[in-house]
C-alpha positions as CSV (number, residue, x, y, z in Angstrom):
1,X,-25.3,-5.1,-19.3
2,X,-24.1,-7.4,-16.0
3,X,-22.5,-10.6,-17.2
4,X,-23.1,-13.1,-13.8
5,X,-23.4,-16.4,-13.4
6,X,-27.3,-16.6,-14.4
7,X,-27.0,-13.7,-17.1
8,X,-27.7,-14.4,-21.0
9,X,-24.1,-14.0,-21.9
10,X,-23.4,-17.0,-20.2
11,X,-26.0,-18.8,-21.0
12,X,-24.7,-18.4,-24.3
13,X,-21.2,-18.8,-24.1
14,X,-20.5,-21.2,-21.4
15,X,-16.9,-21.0,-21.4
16,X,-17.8,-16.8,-20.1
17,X,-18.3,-17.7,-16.9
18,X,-15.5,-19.6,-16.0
19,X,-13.4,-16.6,-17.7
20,X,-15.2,-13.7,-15.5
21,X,-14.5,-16.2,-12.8
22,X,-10.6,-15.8,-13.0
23,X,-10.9,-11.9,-14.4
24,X,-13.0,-11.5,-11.1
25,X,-9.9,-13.3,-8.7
26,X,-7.3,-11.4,-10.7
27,X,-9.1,-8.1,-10.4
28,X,-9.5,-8.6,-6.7
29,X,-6.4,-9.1,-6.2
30,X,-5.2,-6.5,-8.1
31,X,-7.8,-3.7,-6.6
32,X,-6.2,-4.8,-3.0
33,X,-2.7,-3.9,-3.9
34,X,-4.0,-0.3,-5.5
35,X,-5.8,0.3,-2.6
36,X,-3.1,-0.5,0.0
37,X,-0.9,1.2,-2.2
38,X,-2.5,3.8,-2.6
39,X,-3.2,4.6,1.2
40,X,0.3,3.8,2.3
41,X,1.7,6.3,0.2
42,X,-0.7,8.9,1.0
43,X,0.8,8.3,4.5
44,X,4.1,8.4,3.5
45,X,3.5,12.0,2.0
46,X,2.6,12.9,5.1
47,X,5.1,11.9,6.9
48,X,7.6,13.3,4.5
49,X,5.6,16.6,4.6
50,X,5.5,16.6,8.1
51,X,9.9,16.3,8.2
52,X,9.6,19.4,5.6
53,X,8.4,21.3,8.1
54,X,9.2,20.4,11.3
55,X,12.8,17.8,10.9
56,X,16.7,18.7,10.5
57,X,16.9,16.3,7.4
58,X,17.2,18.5,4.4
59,X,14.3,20.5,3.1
60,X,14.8,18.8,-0.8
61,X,14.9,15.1,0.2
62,X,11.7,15.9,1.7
63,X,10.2,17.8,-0.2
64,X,10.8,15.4,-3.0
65,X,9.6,12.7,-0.9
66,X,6.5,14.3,-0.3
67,X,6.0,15.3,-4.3
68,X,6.5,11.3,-5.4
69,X,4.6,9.6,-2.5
70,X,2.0,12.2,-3.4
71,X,1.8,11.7,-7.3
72,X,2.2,8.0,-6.4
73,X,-1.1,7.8,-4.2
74,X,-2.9,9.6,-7.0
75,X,-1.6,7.0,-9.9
76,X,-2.7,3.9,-7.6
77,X,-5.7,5.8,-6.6
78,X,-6.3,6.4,-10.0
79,X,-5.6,2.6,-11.2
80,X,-7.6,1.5,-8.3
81,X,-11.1,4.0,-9.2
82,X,-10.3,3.0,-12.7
83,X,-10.2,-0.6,-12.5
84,X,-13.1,-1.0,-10.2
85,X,-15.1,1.4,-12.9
86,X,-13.6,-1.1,-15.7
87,X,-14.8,-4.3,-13.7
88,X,-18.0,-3.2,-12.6
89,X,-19.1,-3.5,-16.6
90,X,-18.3,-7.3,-16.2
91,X,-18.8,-8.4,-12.5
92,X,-21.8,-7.6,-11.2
93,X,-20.5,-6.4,-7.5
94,X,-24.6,-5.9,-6.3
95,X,-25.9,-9.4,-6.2
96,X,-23.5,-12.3,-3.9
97,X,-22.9,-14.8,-7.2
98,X,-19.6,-16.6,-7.9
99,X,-17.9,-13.7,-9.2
100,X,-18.1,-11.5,-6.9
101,X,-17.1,-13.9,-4.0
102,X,-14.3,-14.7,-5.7
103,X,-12.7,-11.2,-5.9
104,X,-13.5,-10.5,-2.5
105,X,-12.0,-13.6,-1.0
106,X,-9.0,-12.5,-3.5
107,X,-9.3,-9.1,-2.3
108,X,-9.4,-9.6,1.6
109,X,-6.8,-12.4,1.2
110,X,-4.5,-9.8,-0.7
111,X,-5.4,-7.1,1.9
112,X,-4.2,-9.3,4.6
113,X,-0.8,-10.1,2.5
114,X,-0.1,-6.1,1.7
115,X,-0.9,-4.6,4.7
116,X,1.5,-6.8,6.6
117,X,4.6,-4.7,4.3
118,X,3.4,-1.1,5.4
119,X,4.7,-0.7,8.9
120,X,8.3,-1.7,7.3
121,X,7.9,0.9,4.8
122,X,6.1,3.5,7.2
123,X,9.1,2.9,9.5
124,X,11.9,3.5,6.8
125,X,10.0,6.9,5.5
126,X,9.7,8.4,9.0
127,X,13.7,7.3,9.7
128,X,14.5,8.9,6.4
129,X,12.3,12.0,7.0
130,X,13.6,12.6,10.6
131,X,16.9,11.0,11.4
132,X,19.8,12.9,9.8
133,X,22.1,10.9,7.8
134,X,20.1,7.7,8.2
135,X,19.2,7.2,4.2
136,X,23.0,7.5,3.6
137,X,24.0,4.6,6.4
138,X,20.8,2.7,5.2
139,X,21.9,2.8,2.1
140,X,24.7,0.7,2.2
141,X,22.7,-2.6,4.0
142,X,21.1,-4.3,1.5
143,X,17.6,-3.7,0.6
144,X,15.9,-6.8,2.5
145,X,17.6,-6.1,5.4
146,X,16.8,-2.3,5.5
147,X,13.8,-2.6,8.3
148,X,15.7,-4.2,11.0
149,X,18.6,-1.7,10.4
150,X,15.8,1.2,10.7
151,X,14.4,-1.1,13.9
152,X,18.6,-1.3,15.7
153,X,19.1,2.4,14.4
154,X,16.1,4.1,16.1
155,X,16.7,2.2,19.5
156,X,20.5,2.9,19.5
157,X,19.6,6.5,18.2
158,X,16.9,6.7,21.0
159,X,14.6,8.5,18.5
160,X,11.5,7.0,21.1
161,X,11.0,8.8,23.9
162,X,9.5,6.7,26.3
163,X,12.7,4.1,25.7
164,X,14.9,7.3,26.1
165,X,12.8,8.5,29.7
166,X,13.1,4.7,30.9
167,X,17.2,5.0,30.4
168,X,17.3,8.4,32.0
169,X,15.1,7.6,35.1
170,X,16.9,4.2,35.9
């Protein structure tokens, strides 16, 4: 049974509506950070396999990177199927009423938030996967501060080539 805004459960119980209402923002919310989540480490098991095979950075701190991004993207992915399979009971997702509004302004608002993090942390898995010695040296700045030491390390290390052909042709 869908419980929306016109259903008979809230006709009955007035006080319903307002609760799906705030189960509907929360759960959007929520679903956003599964999904981005999810996808980022999915591309971060990539990038780890990727230095298994192909980078000078040891074959076990790869490997395991690869191994935890990949059960991580499968636990979010999980939560995130899961949760939307849960919700769907209670928010009825097919017709535009309050509830579902909600959780998608909560869900593109979160989306928006989250997806701002994963270059950061795309950046600091491909520095750790291919540039040797770099999760020792990042390892002692402090964590907030670990993106802009990834940032000075790959242009001092000239890990991009186009910066390294512009120094050579000059």
């Amino acid at each position: 049974m869908r419980y929306g805004l016109w259903s008979p459960i809230a006709k009955i119980a007035p006080g319903m509506t307002a609760l799906l209402f705030l189960v509907a923002l929360v759960w959007g919310s929520l679903s956003a950070q599964f999904f981005v989540q999810a996808t980022t480490s999915l591309i971060l098991s990539l990038i780890c396999f990727s230095g298994l095979v192909f980078s000078r950075v040891s074959k076990a701190l790869n490997a395991a990177g690869t191994f935890v991004s990949l059960i991580q993207a499968l636990v979010f992915a999980g939560l995130f199927l899961g949760g939307n399979w849960i919700a769907s009971n209670y928010i009825d997702y097919e017709t535009w009423n309050v509830n579902c509004i909600a959780g998608l302004v909560a869900f593109l608002g979160t989306i928006v938030y989250c997806a701002a993090q994963v270059p950061g942390k795309v950046l600091l898995t491909r520095m750790t996967a291919w540039g040797p010695y770099f999760m020792e040296a990042a390892n002692t700045v402090l964590a907030r501060e670990r993106v802009a030491f990834a940032r000075k390390y790959l242009t001092r290390l000239c890990l991009r080539p186009t910066r390294c052909m512009r120094k050579t042709a000059r």
